[in-house]
PyMOL Python script that loads the backbone (N, CA, C, O; Angstrom):
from pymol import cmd

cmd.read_pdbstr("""\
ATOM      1  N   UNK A   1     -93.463  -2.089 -63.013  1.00  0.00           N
ATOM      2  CA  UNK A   1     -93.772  -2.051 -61.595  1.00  0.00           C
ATOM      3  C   UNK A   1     -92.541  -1.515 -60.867  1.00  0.00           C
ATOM      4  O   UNK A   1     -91.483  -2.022 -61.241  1.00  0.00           O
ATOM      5  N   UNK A   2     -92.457  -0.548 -59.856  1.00  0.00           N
ATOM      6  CA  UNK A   2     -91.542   0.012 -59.288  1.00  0.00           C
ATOM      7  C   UNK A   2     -91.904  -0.444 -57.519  1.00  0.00           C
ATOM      8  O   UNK A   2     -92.961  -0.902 -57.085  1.00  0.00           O
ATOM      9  N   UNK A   3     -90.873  -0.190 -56.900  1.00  0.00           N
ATOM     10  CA  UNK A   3     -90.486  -0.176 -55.721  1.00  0.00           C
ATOM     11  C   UNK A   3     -91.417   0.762 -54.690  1.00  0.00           C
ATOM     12  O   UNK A   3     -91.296   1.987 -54.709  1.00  0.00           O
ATOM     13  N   UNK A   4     -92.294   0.134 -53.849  1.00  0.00           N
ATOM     14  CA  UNK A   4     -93.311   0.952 -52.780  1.00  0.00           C
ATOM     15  C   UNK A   4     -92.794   2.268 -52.459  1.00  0.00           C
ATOM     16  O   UNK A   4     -93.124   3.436 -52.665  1.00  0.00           O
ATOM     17  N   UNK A   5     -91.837   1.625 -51.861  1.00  0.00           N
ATOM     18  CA  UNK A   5     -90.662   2.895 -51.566  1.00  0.00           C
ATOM     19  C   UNK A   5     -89.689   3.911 -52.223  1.00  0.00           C
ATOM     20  O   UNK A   5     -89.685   5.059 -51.778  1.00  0.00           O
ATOM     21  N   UNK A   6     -89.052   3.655 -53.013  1.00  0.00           N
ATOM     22  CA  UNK A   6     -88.263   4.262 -53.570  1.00  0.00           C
ATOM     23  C   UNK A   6     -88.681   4.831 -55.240  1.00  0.00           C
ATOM     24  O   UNK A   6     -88.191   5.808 -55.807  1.00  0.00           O
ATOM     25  N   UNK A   7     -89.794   3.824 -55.812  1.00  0.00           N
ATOM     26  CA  UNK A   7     -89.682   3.867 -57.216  1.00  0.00           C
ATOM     27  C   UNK A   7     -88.692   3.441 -58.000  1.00  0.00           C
ATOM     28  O   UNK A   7     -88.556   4.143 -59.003  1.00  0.00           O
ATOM     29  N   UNK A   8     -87.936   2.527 -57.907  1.00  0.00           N
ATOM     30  CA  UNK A   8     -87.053   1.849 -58.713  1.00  0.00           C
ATOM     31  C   UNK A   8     -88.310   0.823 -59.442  1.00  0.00           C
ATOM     32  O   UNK A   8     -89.419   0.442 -59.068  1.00  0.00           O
ATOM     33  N   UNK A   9     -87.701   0.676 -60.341  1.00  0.00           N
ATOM     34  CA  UNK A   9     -87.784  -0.560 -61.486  1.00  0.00           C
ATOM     35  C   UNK A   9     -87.020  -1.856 -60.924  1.00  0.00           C
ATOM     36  O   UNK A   9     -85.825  -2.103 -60.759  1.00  0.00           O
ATOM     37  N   UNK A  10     -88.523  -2.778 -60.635  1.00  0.00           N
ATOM     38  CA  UNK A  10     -87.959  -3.937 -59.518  1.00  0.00           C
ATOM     39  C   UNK A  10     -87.889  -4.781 -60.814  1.00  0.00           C
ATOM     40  O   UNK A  10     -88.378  -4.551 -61.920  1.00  0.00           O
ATOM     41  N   UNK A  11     -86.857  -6.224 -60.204  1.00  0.00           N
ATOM     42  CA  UNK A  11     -86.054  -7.254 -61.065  1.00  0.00           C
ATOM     43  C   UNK A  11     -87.126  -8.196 -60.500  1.00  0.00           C
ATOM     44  O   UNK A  11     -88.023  -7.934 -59.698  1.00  0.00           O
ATOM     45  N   UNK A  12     -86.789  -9.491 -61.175  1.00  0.00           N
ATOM     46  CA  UNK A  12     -87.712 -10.800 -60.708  1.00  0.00           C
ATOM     47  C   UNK A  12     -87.137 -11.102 -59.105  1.00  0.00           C
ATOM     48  O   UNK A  12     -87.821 -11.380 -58.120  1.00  0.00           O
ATOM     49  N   UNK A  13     -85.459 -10.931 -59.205  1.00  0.00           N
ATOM     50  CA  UNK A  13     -85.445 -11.044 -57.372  1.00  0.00           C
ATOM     51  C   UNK A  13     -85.324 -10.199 -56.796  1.00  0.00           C
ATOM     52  O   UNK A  13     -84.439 -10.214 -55.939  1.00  0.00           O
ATOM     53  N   UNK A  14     -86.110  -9.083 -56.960  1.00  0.00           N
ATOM     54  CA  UNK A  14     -86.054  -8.089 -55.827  1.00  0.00           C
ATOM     55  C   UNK A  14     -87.897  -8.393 -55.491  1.00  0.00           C
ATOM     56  O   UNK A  14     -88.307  -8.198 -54.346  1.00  0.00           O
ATOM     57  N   UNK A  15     -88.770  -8.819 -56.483  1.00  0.00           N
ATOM     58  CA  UNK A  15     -90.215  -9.319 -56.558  1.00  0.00           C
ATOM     59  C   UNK A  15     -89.814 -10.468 -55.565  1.00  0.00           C
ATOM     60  O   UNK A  15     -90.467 -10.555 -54.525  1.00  0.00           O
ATOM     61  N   UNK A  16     -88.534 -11.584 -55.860  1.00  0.00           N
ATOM     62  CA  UNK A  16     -88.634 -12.675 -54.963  1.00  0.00           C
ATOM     63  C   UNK A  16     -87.775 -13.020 -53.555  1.00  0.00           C
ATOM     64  O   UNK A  16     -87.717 -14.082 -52.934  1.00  0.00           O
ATOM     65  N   UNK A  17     -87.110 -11.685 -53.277  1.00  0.00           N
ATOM     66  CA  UNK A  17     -86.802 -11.070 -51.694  1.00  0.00           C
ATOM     67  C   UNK A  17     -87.638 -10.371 -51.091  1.00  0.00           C
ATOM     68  O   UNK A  17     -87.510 -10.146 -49.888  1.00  0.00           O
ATOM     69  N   UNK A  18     -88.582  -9.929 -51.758  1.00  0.00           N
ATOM     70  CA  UNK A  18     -90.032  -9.554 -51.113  1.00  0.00           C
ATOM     71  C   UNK A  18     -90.301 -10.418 -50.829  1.00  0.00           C
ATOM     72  O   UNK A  18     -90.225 -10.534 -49.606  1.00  0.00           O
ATOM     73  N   UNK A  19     -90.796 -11.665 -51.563  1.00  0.00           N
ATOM     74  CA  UNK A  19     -91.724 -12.628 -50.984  1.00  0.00           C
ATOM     75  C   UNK A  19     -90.870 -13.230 -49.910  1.00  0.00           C
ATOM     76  O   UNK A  19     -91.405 -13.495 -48.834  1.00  0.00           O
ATOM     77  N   UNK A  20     -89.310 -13.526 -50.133  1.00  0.00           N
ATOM     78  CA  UNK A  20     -88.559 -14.322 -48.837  1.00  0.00           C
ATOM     79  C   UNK A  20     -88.530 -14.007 -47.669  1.00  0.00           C
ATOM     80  O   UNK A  20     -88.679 -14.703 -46.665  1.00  0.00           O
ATOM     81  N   UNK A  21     -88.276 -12.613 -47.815  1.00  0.00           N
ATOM     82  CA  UNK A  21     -87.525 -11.967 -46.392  1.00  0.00           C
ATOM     83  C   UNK A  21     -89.001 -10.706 -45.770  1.00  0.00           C
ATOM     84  O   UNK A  21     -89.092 -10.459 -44.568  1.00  0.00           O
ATOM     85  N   UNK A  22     -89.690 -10.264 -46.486  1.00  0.00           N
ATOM     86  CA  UNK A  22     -90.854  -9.801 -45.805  1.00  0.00           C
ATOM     87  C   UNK A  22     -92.021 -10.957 -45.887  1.00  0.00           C
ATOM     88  O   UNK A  22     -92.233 -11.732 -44.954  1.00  0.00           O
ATOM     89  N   UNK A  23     -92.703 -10.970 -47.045  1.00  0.00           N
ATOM     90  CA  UNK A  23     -94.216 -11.663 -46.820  1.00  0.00           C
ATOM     91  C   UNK A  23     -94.746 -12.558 -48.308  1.00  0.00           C
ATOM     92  O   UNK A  23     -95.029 -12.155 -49.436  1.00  0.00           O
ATOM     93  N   UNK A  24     -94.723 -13.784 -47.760  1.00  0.00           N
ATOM     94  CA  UNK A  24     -94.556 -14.592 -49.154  1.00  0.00           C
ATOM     95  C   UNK A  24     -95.946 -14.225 -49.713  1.00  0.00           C
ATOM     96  O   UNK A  24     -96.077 -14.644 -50.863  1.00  0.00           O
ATOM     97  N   UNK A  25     -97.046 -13.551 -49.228  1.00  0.00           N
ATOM     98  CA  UNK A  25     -98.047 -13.119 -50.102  1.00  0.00           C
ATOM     99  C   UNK A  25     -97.882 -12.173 -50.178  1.00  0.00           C
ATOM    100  O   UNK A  25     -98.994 -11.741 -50.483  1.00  0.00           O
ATOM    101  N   UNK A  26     -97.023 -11.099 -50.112  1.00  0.00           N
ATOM    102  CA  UNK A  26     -97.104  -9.955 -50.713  1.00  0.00           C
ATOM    103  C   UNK A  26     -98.139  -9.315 -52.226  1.00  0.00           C
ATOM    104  O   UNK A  26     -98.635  -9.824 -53.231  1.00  0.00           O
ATOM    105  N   UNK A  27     -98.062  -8.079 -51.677  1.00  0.00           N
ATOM    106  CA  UNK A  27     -98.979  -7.719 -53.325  1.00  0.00           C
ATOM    107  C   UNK A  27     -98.122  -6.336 -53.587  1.00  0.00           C
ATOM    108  O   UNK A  27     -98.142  -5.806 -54.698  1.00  0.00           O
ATOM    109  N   UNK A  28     -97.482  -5.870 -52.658  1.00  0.00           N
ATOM    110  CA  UNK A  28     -96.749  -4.526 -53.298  1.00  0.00           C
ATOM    111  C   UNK A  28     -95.120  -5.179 -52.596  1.00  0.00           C
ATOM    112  O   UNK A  28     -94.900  -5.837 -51.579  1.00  0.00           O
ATOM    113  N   UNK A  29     -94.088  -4.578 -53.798  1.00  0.00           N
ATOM    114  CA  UNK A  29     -93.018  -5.073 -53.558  1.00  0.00           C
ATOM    115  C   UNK A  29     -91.545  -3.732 -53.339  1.00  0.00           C
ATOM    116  O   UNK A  29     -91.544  -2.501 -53.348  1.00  0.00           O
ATOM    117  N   UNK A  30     -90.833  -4.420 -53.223  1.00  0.00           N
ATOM    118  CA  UNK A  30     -89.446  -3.404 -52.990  1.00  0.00           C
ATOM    119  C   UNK A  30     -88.406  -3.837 -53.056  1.00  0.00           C
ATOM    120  O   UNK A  30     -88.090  -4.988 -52.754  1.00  0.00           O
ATOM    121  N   UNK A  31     -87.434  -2.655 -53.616  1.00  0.00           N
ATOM    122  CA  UNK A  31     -86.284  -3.186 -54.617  1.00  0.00           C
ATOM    123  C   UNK A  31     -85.024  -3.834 -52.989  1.00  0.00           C
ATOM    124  O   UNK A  31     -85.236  -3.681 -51.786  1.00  0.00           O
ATOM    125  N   UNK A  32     -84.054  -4.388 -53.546  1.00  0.00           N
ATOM    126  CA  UNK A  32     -83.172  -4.632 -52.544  1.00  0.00           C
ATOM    127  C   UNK A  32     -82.583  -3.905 -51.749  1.00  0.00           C
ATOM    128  O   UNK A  32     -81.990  -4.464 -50.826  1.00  0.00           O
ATOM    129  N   UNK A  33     -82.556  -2.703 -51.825  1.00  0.00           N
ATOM    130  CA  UNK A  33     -81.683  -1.727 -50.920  1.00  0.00           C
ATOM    131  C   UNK A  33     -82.754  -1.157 -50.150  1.00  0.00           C
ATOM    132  O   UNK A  33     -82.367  -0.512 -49.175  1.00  0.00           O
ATOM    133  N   UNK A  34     -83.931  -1.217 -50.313  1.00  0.00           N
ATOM    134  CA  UNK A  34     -85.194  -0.983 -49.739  1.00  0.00           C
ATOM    135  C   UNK A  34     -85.154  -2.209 -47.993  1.00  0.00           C
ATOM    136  O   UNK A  34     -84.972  -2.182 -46.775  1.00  0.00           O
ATOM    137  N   UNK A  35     -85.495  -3.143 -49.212  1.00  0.00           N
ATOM    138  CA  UNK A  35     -85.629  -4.385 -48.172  1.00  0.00           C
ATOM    139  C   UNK A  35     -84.224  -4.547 -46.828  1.00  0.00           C
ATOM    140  O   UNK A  35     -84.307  -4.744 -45.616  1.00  0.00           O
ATOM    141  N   UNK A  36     -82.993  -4.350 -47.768  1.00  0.00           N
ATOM    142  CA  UNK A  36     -82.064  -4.310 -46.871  1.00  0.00           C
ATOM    143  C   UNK A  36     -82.023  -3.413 -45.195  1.00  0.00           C
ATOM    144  O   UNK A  36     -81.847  -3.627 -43.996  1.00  0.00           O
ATOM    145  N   UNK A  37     -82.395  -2.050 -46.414  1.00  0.00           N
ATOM    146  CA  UNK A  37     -82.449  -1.030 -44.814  1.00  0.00           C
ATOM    147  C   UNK A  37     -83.534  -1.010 -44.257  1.00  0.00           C
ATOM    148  O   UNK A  37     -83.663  -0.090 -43.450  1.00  0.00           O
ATOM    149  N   UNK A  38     -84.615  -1.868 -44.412  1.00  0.00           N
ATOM    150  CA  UNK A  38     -85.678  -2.066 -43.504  1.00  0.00           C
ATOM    151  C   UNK A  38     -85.528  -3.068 -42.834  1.00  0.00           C
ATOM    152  O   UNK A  38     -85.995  -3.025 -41.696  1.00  0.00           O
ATOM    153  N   UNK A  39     -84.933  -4.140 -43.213  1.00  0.00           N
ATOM    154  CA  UNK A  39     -84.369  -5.303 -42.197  1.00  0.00           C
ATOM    155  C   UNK A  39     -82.819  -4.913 -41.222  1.00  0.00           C
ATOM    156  O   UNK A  39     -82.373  -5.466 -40.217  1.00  0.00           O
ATOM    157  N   UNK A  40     -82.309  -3.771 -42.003  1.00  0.00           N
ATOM    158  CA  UNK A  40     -80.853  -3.580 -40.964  1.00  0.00           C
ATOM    159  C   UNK A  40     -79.912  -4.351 -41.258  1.00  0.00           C
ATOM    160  O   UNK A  40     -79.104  -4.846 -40.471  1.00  0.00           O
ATOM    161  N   UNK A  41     -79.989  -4.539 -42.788  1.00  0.00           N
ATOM    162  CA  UNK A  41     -78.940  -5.560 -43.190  1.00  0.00           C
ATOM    163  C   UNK A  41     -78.113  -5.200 -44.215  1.00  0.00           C
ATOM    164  O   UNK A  41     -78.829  -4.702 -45.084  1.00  0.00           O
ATOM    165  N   UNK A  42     -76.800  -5.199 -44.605  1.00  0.00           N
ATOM    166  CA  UNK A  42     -76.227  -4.481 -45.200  1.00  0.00           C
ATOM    167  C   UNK A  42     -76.928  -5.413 -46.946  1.00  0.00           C
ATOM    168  O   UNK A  42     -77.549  -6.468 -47.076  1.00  0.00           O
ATOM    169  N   UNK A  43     -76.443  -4.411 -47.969  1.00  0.00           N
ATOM    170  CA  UNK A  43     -77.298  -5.373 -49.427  1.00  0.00           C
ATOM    171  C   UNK A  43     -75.942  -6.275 -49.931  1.00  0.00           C
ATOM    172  O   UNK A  43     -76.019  -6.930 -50.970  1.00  0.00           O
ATOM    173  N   UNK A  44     -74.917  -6.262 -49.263  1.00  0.00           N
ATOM    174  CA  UNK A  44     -74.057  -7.357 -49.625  1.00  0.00           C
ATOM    175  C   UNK A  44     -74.833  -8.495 -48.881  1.00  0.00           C
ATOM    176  O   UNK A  44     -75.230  -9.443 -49.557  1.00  0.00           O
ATOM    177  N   UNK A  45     -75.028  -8.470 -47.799  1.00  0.00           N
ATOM    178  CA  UNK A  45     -75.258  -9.629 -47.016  1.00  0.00           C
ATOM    179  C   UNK A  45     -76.674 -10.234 -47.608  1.00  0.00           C
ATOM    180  O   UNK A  45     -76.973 -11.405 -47.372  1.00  0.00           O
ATOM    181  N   UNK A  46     -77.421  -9.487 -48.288  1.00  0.00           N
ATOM    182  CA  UNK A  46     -78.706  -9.819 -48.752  1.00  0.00           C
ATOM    183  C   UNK A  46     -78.410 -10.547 -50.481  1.00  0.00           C
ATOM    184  O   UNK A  46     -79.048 -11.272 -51.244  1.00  0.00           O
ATOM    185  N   UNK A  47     -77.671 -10.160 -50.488  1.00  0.00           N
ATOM    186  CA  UNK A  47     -76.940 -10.738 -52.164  1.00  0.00           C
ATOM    187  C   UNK A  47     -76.446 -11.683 -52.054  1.00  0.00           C
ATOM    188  O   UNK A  47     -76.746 -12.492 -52.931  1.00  0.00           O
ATOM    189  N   UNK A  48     -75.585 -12.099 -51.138  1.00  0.00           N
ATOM    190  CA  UNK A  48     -75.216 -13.491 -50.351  1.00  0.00           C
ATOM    191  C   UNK A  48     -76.395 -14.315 -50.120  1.00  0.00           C
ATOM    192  O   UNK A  48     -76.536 -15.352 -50.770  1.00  0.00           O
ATOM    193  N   UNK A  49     -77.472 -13.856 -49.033  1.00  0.00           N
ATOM    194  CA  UNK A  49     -78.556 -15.042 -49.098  1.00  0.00           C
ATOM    195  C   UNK A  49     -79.466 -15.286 -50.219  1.00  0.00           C
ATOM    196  O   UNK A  49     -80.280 -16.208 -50.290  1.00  0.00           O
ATOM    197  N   UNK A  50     -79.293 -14.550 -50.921  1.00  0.00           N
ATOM    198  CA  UNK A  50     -80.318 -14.840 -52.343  1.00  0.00           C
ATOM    199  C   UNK A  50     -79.159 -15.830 -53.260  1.00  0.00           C
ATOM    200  O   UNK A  50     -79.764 -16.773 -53.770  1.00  0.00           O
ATOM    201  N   UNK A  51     -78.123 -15.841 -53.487  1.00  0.00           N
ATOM    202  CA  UNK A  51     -77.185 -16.476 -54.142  1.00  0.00           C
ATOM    203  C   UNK A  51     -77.551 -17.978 -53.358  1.00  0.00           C
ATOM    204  O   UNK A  51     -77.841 -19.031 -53.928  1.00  0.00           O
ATOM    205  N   UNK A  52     -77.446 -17.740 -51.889  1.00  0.00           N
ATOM    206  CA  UNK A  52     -77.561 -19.409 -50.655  1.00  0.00           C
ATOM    207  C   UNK A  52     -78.492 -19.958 -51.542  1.00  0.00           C
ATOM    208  O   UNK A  52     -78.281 -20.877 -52.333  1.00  0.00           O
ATOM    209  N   UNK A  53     -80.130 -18.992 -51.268  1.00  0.00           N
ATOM    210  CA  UNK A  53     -81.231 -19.676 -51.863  1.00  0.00           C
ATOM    211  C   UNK A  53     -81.436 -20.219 -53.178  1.00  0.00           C
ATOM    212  O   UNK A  53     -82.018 -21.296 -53.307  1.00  0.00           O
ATOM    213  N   UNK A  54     -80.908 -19.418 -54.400  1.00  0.00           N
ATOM    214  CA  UNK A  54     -80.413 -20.083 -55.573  1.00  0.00           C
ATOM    215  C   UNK A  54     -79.867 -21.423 -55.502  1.00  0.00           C
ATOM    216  O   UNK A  54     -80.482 -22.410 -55.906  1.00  0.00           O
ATOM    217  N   UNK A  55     -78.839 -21.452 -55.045  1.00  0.00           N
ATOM    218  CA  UNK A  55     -78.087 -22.809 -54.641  1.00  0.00           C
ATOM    219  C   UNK A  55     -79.300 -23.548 -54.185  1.00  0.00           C
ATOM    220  O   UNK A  55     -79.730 -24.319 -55.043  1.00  0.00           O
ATOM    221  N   UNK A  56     -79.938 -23.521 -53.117  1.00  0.00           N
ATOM    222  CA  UNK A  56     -80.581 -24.304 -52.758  1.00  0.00           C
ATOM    223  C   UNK A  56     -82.102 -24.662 -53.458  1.00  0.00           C
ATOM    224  O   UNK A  56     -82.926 -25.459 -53.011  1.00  0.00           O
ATOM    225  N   UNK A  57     -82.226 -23.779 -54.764  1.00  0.00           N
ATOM    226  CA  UNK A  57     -83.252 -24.503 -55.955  1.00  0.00           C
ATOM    227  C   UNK A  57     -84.788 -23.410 -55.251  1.00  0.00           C
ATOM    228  O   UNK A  57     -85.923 -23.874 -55.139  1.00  0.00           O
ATOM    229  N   UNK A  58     -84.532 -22.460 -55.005  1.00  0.00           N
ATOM    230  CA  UNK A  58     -85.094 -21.465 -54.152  1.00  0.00           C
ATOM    231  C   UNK A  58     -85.796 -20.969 -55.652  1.00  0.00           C
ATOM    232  O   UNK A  58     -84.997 -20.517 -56.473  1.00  0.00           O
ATOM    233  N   UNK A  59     -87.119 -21.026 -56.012  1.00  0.00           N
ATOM    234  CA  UNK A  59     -87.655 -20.726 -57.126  1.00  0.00           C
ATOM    235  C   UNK A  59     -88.171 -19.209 -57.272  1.00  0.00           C
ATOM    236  O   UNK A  59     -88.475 -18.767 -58.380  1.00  0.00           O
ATOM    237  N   UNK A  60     -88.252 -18.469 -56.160  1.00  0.00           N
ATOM    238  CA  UNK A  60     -88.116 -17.327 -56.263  1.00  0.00           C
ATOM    239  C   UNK A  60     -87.751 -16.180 -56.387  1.00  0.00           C
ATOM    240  O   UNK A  60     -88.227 -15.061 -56.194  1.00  0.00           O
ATOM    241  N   UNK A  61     -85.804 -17.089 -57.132  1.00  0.00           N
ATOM    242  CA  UNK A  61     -85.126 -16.252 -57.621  1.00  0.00           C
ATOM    243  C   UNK A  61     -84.595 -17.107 -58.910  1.00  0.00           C
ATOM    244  O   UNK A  61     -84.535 -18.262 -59.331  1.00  0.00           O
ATOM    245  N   UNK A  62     -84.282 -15.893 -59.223  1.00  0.00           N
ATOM    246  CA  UNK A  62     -84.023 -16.369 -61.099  1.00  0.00           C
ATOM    247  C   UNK A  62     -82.447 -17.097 -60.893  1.00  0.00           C
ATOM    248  O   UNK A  62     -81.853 -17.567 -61.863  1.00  0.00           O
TER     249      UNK A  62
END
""", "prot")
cmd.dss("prot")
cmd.show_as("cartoon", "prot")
cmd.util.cbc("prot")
cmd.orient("prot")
């Protein structure tokens, strides 16, 4: 499965920053640098909150 946008080869958390940060029912997904520049967020800062959510037992990332 690749990226809506770009065609990358998506990871389990780029499948589960789709569901966080756009739409927890999603059915088509997108890789992180996707999601980043559609939210206006740099992909450090998006690597940071997926690490938060880890910490916090966030099951939609590995």
């Amino acid at each position: 499965m690749g990226c809506t946008i770009c065609g990358r080869e998506l990871s389990f958390n780029d499948i589960g920053a789709t569901k966080k940060f756009i739409n927890r029912g999603a059915t088509t997904f997108f890789c992180k640098k996707c999601i980043a520049k559609r939210l206006d967020m740099s992909e450090e800062f998006m690597e940071q909150k997926i690490a938060f959510f880890k910490q916090q037992g966030c099951t939609l990332f590995s």
